[in-house]
VOBA-1610 file (N, C-alpha, C; in pm, whole numbers, padded with zeros to 5 digits, always signed):
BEGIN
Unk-01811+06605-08553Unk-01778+06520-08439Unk-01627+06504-08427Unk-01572+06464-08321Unk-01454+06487-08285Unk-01446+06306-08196Unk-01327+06237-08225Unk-01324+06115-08160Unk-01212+06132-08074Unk-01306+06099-07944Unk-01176+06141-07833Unk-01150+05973-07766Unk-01009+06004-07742Unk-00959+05892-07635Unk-00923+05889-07506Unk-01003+05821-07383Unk-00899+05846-07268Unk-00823+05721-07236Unk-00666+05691-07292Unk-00610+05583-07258Unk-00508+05568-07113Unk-00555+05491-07079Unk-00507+05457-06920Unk-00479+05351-06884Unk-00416+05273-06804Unk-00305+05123-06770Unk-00405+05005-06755Unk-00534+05049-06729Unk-00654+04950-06728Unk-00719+04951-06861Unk-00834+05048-06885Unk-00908+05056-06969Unk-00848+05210-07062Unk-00965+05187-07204Unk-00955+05286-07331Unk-01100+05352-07297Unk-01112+05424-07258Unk-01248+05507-07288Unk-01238+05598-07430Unk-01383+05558-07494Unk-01358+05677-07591Unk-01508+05707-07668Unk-01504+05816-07732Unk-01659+05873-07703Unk-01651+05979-07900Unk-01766+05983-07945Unk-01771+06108-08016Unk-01840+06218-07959Unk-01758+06318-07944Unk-01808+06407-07898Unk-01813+06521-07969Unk-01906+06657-07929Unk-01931+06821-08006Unk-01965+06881-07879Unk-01925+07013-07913Unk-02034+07174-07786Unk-02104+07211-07850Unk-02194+07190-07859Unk-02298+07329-07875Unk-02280+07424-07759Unk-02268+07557-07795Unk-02288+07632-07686Unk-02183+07638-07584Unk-02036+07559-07657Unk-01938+07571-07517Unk-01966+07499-07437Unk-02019+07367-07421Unk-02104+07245-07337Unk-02037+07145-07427Unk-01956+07050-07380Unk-01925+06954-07442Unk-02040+06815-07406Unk-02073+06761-07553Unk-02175+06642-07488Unk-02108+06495-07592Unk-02124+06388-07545Unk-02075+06287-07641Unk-02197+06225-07654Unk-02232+06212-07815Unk-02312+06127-07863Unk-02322+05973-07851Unk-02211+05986-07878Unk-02220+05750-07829Unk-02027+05782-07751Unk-02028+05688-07676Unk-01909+05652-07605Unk-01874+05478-07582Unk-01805+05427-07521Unk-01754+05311-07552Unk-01635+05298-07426Unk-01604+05172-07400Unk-01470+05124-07336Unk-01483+05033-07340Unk-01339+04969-07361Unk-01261+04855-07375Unk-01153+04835-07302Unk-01082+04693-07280Unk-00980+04683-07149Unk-00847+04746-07241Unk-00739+04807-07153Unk-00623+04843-07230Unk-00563+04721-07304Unk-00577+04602-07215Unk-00440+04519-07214Unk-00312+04573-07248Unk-00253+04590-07157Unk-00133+04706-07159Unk-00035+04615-07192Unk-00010+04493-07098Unk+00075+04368-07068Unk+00090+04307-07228Unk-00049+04233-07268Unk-00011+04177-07406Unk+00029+04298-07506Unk-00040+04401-07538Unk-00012+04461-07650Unk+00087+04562-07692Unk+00166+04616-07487Unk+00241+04719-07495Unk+00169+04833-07559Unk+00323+04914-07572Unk+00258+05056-07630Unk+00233+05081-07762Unk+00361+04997-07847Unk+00319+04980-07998Unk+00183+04939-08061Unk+00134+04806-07940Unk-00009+04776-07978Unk-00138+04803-07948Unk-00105+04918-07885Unk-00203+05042-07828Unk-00224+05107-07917Unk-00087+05162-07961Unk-00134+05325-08058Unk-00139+05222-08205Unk-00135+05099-08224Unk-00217+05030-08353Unk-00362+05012-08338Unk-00412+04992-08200Unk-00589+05023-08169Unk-00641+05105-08161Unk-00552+05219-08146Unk-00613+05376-08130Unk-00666+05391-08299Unk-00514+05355-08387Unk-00549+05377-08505Unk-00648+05286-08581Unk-00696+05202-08554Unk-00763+05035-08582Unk-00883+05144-08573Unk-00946+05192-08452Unk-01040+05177-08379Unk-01085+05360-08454Unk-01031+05421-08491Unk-01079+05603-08532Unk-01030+05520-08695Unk-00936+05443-08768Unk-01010+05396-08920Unk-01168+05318-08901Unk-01195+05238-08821Unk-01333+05188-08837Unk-01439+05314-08763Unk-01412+05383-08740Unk-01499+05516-08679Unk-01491+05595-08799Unk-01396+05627-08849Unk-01388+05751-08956Unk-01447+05700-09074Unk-01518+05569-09088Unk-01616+05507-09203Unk-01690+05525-09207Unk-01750+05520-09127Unk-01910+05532-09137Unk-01956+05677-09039Unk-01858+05755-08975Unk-01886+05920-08951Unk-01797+06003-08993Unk-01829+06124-09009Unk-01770+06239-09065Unk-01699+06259-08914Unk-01554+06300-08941Unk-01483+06328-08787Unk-01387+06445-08848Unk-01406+06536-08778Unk-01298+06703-08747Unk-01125+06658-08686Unk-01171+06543-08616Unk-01037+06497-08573Unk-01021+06443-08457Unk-00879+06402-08440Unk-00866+06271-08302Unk-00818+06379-08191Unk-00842+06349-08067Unk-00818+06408-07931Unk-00798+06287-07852Unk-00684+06253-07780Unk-00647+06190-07724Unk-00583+06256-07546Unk-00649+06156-07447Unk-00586+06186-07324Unk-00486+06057-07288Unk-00350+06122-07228Unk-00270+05957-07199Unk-00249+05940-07140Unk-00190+05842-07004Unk-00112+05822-06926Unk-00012+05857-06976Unk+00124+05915-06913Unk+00235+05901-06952Unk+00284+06030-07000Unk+00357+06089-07009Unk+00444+06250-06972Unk+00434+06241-07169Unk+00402+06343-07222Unk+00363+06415-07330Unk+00422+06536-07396Unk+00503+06502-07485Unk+00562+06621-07597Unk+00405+06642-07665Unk+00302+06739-07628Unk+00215+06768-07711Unk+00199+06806-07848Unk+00347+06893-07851Unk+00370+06962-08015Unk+00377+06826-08083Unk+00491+06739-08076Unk+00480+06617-08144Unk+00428+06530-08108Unk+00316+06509-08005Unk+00231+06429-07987Unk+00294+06249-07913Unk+00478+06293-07922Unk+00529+06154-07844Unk+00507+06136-07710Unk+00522+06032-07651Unk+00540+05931-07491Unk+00689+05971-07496Unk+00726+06072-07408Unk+00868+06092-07355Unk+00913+05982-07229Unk+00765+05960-07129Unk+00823+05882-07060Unk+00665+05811-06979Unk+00661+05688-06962Unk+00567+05595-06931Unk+00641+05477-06827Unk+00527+05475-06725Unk+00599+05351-06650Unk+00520+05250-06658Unk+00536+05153-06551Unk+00562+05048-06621Unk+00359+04938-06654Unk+00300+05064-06618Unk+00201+05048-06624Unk+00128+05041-06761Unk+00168+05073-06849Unk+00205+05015-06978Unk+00350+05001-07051Unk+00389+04920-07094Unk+00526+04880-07105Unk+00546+04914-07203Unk+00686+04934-07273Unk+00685+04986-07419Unk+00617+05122-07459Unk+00614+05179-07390Unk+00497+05285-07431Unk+00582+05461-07432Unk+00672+05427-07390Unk+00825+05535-07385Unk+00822+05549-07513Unk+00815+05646-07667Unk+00887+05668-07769Unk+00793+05612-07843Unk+00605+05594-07787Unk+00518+05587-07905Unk+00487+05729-07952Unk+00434+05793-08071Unk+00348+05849-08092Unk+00203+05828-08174Unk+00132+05824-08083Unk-00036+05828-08130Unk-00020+05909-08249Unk-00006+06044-08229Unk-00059+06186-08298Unk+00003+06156-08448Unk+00096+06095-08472Unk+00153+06068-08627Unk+00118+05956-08680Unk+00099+05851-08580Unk+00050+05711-08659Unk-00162+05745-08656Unk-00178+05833-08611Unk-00327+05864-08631Unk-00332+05932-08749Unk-00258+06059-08769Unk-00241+06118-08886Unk-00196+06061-09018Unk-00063+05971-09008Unk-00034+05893-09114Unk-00152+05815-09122Unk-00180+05765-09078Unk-00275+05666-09154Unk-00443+05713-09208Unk-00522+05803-09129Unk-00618+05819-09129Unk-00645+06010-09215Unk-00535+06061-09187Unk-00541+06260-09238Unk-00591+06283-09167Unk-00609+06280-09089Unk-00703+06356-08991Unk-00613+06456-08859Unk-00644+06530-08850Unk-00589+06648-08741Unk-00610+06550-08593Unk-00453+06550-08513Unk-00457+06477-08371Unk-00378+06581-08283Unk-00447+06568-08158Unk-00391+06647-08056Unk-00391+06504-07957Unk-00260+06543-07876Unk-00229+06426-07769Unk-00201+06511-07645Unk-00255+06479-07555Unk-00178+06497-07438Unk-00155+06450-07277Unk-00104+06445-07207Unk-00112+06377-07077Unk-00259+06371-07011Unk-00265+06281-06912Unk-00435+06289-06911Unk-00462+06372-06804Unk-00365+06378-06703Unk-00394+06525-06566Unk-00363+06648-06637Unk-00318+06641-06738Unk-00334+06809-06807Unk-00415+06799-06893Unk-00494+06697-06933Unk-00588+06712-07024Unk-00703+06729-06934Unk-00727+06643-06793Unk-00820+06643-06749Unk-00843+06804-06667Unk-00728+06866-06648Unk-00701+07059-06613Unk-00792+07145-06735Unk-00708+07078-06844Unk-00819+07156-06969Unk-00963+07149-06962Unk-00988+07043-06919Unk-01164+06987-06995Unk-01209+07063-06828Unk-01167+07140-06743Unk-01214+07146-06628Unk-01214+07323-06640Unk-01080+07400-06710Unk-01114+07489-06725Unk-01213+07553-06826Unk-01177+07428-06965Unk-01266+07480-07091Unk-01440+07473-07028Unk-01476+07340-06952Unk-01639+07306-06970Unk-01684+07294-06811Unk-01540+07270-06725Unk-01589+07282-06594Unk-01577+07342-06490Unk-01521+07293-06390Unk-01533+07397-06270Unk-01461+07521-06289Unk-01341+07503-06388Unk-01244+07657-06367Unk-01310+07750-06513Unk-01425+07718-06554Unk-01517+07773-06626Unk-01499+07940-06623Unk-01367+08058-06755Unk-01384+08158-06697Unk-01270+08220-06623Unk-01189+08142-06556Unk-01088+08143-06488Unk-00946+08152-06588Unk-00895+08259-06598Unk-00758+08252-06665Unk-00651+08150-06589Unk-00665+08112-06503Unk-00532+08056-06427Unk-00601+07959-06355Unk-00538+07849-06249Unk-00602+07759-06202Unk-00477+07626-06191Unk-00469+07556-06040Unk-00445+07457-06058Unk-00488+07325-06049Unk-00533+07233-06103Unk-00611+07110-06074Unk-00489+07003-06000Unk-00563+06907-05899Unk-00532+06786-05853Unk-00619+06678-05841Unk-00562+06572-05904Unk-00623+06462-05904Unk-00588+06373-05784Unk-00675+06351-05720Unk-00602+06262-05628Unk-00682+06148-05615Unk-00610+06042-05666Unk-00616+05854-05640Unk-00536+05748-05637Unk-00481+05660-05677Unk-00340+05592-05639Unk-00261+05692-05576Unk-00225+05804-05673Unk-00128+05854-05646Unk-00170+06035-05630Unk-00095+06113-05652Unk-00135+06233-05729Unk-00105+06331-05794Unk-00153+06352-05877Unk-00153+06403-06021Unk-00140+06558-06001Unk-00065+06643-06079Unk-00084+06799-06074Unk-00105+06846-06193Unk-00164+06916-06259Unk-00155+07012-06365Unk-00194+07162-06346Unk-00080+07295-06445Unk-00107+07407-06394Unk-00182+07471-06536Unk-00308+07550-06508Unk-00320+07608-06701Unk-00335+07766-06619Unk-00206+07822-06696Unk-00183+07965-06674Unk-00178+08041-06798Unk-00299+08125-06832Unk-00339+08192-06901Unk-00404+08136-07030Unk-00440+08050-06972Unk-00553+07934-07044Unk-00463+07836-07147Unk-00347+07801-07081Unk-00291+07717-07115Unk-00154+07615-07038Unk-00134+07501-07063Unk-00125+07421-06973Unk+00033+07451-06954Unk+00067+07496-06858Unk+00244+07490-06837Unk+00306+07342-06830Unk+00390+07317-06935Unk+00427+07192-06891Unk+00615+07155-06878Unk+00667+07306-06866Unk+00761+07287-06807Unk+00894+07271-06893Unk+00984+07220-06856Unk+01097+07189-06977Unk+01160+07070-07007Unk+01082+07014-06923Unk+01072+06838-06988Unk+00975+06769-06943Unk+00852+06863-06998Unk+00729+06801-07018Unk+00649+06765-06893Unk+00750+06799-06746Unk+00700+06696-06633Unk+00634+06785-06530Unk+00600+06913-06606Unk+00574+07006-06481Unk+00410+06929-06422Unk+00419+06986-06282Unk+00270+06920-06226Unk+00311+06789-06151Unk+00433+06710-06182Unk+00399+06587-06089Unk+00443+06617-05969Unk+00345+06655-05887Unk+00372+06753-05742Unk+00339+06590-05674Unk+00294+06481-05682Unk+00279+06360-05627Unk+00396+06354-05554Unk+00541+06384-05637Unk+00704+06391-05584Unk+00691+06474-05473Unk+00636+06556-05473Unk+00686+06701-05382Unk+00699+06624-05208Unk+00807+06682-05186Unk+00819+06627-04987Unk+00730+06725-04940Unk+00679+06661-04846Unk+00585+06738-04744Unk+00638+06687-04611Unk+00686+06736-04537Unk+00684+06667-04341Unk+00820+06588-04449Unk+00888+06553-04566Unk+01049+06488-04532Unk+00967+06356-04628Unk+00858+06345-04657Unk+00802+06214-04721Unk+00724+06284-04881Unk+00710+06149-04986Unk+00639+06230-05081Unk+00486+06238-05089Unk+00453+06371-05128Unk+00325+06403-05119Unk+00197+06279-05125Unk+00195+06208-05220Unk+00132+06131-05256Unk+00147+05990-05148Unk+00241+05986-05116Unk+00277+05866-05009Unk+00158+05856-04914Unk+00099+06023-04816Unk+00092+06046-04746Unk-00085+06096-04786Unk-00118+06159-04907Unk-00230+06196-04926Unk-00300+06116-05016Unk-00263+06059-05096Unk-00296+06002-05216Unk-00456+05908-05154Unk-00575+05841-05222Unk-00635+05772-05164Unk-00582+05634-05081Unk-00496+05590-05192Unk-00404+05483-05162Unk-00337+05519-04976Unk-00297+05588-04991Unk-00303+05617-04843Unk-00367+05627-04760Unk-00489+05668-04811Unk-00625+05685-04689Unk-00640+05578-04686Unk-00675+05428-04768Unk-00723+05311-04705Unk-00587+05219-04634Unk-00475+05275-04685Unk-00369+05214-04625Unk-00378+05225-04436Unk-00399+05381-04434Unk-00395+05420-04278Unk-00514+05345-04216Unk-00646+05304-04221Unk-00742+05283-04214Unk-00713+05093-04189Unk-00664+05023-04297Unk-00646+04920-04276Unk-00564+04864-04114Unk-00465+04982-04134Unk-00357+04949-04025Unk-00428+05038-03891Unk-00537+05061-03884Unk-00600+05137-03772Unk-00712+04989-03733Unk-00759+04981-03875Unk-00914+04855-03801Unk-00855+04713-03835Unk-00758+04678-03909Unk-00759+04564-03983Unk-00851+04527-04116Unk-00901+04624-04110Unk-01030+04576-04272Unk-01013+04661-04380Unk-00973+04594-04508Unk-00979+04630-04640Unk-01075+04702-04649Unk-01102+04827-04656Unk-01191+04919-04734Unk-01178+04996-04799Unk-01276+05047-04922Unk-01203+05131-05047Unk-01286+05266-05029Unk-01225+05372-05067Unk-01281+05503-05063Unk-01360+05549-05012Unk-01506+05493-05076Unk-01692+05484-05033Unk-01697+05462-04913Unk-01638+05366-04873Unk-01714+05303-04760Unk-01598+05338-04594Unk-01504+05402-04659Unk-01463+05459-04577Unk-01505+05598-04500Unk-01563+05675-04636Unk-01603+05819-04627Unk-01768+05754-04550Unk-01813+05642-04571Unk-01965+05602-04530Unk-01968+05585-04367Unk-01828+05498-04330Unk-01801+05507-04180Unk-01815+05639-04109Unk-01748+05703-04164Unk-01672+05809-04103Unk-01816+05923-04080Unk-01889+05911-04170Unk-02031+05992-04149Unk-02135+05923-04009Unk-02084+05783-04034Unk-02135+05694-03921Unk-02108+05733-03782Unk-01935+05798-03767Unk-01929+05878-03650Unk-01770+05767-03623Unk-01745+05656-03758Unk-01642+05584-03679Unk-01513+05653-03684Unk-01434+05639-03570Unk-01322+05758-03497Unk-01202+05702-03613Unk-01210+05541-03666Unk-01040+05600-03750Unk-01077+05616-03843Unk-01190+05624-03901Unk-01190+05624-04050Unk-01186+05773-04043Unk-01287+05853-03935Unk-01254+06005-03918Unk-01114+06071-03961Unk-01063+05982-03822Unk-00878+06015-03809Unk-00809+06001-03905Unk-00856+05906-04051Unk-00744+05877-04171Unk-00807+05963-04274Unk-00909+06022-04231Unk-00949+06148-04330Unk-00891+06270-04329Unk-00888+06285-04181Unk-00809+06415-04117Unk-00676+06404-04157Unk-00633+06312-04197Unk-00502+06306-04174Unk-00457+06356-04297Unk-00545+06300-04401Unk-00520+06316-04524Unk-00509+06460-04559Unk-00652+06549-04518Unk-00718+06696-04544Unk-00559+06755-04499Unk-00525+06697-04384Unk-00381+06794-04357Unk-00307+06766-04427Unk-00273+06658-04479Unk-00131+06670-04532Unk-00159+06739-04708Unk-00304+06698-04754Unk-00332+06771-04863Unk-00359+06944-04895Unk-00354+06985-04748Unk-00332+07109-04713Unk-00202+07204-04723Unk-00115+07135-04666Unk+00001+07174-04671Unk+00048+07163-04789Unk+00026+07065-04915Unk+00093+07052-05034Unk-00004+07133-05119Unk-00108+07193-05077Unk-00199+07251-05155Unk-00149+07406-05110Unk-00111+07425-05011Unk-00041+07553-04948Unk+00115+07588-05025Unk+00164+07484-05063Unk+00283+07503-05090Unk+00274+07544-05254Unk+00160+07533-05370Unk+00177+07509-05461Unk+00125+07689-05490Unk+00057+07709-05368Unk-00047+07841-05377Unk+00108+07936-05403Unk+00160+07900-05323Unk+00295+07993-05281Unk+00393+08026-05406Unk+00389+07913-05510Unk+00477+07899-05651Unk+00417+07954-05708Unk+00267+07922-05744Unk+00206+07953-05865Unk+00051+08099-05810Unk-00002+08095-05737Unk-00080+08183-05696Unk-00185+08187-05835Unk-00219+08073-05822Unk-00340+08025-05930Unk-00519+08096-05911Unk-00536+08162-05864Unk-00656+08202-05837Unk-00770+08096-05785Unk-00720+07944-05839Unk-00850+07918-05803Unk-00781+07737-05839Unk-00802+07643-05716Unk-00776+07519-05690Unk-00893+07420-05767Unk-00901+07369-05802Unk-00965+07239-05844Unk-00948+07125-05810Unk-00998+06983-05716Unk-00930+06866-05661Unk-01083+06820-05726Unk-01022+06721-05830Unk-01069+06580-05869Unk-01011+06466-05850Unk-01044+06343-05875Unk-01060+06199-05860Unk-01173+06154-05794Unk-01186+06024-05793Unk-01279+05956-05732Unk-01331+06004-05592Unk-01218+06017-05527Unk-01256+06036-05341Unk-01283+06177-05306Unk-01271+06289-05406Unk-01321+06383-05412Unk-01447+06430-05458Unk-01542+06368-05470Unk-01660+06332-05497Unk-01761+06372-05332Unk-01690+06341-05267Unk-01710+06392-05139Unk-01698+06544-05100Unk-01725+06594-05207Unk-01694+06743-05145Unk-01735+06810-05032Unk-01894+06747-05023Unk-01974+06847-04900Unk-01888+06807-04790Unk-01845+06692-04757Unk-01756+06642-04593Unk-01603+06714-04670Unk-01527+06668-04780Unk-01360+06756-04727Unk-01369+06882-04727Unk-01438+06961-04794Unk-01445+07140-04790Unk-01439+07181-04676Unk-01516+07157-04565Unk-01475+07220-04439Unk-01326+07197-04357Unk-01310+07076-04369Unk-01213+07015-04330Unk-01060+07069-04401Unk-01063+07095-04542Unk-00966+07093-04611Unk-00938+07293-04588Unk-01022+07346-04556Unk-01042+07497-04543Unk-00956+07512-04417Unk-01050+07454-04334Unk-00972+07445-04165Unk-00831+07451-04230Unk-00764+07345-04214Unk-00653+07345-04242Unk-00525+07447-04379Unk-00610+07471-04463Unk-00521+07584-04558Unk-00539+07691-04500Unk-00649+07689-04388Unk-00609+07822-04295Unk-00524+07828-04240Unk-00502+07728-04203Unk-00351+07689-04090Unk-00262+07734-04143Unk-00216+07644-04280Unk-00091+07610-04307Unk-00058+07678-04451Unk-00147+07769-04491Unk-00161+07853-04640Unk-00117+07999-04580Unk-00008+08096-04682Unk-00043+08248-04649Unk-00173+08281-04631Unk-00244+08393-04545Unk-00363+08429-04541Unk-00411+08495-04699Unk-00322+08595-04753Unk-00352+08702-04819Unk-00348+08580-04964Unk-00216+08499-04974Unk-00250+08421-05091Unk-00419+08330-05104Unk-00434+08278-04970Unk-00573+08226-04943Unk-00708+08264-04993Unk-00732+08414-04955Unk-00779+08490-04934Unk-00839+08522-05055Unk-00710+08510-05221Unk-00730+08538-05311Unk-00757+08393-05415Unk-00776+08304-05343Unk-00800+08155-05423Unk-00907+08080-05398Unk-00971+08052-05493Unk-01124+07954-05469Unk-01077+07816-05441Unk-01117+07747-05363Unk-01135+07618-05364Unk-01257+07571-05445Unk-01246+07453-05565Unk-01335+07412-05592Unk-01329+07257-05590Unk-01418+07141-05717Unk-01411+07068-05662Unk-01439+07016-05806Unk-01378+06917-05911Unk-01460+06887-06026Unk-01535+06866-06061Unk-01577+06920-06195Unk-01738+06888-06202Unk-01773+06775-06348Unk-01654+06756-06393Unk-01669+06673-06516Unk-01612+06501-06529Unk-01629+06452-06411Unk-01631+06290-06385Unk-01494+06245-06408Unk-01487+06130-06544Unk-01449+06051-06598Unk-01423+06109-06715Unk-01527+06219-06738Unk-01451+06283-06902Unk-01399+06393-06888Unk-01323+06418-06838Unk-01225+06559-06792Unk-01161+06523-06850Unk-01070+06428-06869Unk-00961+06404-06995Unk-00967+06428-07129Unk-01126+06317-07156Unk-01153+06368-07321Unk-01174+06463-07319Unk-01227+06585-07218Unk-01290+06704-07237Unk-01186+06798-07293Unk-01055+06740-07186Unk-01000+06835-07243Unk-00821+06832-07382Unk-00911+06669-07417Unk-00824+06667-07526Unk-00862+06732-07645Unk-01028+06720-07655Unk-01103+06795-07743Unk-01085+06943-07713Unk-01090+07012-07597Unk-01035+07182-07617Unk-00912+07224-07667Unk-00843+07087-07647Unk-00665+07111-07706Unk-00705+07098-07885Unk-00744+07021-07931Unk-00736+06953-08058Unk-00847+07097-08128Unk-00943+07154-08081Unk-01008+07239-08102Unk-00920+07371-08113Unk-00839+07346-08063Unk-00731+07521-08058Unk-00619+07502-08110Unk-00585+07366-08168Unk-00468+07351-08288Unk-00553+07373-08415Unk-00677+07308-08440Unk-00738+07380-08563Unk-00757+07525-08541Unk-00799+07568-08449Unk-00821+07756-08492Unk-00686+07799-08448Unk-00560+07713-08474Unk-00439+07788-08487Unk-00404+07877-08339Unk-00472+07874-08233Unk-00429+07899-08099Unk-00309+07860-08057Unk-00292+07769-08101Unk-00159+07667-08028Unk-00119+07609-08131Unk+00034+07571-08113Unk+00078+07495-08221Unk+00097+07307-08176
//
C-alpha cells in the first residue's frame, strides 16, 4: 500500500492506495479540513507527518505520495512558492520531514501536475506519450507530460497558462468557472454555481447559454494557443465544470475549429477527465512508483 495525500487551501484528502493491473484503487480514504490559517505550512507538513506515523503502525506502506498546492521542486520535494492560500507554506518540505521521521520513500509534487500524471498513468491520456491537461475552476491550472513525463520548466512554474493573455486579459480571468458565474450573475442578478448554471442553460435559458459560449471561446483560443507551443497529441480538461462534457464538446470543437491551426487540430484528441477528485493522488502515486523503479530521480 502506498499513502497518498491530496493537500489543498481547504481540505487534506488522503487514501491508501495499490494497481492491480495498472488500475489504481484505494482501499480506505479519509478527509480532513486543511486549516491553512491556524496551522500554516509548518503545521501542515507536521500532520502530513503525524497522520502517515499513525498510518505506518498498524499498515505495511511502500511509501508517501503527496499532491500540493503550490509550485514544487519535485527532486527535493520543497514549496518554492505558495500563495496566500496557505500561508507560510513557501520553503516547507513534506518529502524530508516524511522521510526523516518515518524512512519511508516520498514523492511530492504540484497537484495540476500530479493530477496530468494520474490522468495519463490510469486515465484519460491512458497510452498517450504526450498530452496536455487543464483544470479549470477558480482559476486555471496547466500541466504538460511530454514523453511520459511532466515538463516543469526552469523554475518549476511551467503550465500556469491561467497567466497567459488572451484578447489583452488573463486567461483565467475570462475562462476560469469563477468567471462563468461571475458573467451570469451580472447578466440575471442571481448567485449561481456551476450545476445549476449548466441546468439552466439545458432549460433553453439565453444567458446562462451566452456565459457558456463565452467561456467555450475564450477556452478555445487559449487551448489553440497551447496546441501551437507544445503540439501535445491529445488535450485533457478537468475540474468540476467539466463534468459536463456531453454539452462543452460540441461547443468547445466549434470553436478550436475557428481559432486552432487545422492540421495541428486535426492531429489532437480532445478529451475530458476521467479520474474525479483522485487525479492528484493518482498521480502522486505514479510519480512515487517511478522514483522506486529508479525511472526518475
Amino acid at each position: 500500500m502506498v499513502l497518498c495525500f491530496d493537500i489543498g487551501g481547504t481540505s487534506i484528502k488522503y487514501g491508501l492506495a495499490y494497481d492491480p493491473g495498472n488500475e489504481i484503487r484505494f482501499a480506505e480514504r479519509w478527509e480532513i479540513p486543511t486549516e491553512a490559517a491556524r496551522l500554516r505550512g509548518p503545521g501542515i507538513e507536521r500532520k502530513i507527518v503525524e497522520l502517515t506515523a499513525a498510518l505506518s503502525g498498524r499498515q505495511e506502506l511502500r511509501g508517501v505520495a503527496v499532491s500540493t498546492a503550490g509550485m514544487v521542486d519535485p527532486a527535493s520535494g520543497k514549496i518554492v512558492y505558495a500563495n496566500e492560500n496557505i500561508p507560510g507554506y513557501t520553503g516547507c518540505n513534506v518529502k524530508a520531514a516524511v522521510e526523516r521521521a518515518v524512512h519511508l520513500p516520498c514523492a511530492v509534487e504540484n497537484d495540476v501536475n500530479a493530477a496530468a500524471l494520474g490522468e495519463y498513468a490510469y486515465g484519460a491520456g491512458r497510452g498517450r506519450g504526450s498530452m496536455l491537461c487543464l483544470t479549470v475552476g477558480t482559476g486555471i491550472g496547466g500541466a504538460a507530460v511530454l514523453n511520459g513525463e511532466i515538463w516543469h520548466g526552469h523554475a518549476y512554474s511551467a503550465g500556469e497558462i491561467g497567466y497567459m493573455l488572451v484578447n489583452g486579459k488573463p486567461f483565467q480571468d475570462q475562462a476560469a468557472t469563477s468567471a462563468l458565474i461571475r458573467q451570469v450573475a451580472q447578466a440575471t442578478g442571481q448567485s449561481l454555481d456551476g450545476r445549476q448554471i449548466f441546468q439552466r442553460a439545458r432549460q433553453g435559458d439565453a444567458a446562462c447559454n451566452q456565459a457558456i459560449d463565452t467561456m467555450c471561446a475564450v477556452l478555445a483560443q487559449g487551448i489553440a494557443n497551447c496546441l501551437c507551443v507544445l503540439d501535445p497529441g491529445m488535450v485533457v480538461l478537468g475540474g468540476g465544470v467539466m463534468a459536463q462534457a456531453a454539452f462543452l464538446r460540441p461547443r468547445l470543437m466549434e470553436y478550436l475549429q475557428r481559432y486552432a491551426n487545422p492540421y495541428i487540430l486535426a492531429h489532437t484528441t480532445l478529451s475530458f477527465a476521467e479520474l474525479g477528485n483522485d487525479a492528484g493522488m493518482a498521480g502522486a502515486y505514479y510519480l512515487l512508483m517511478q522514483q522506486i523503479k529508479g525511472a526518475v530521480k
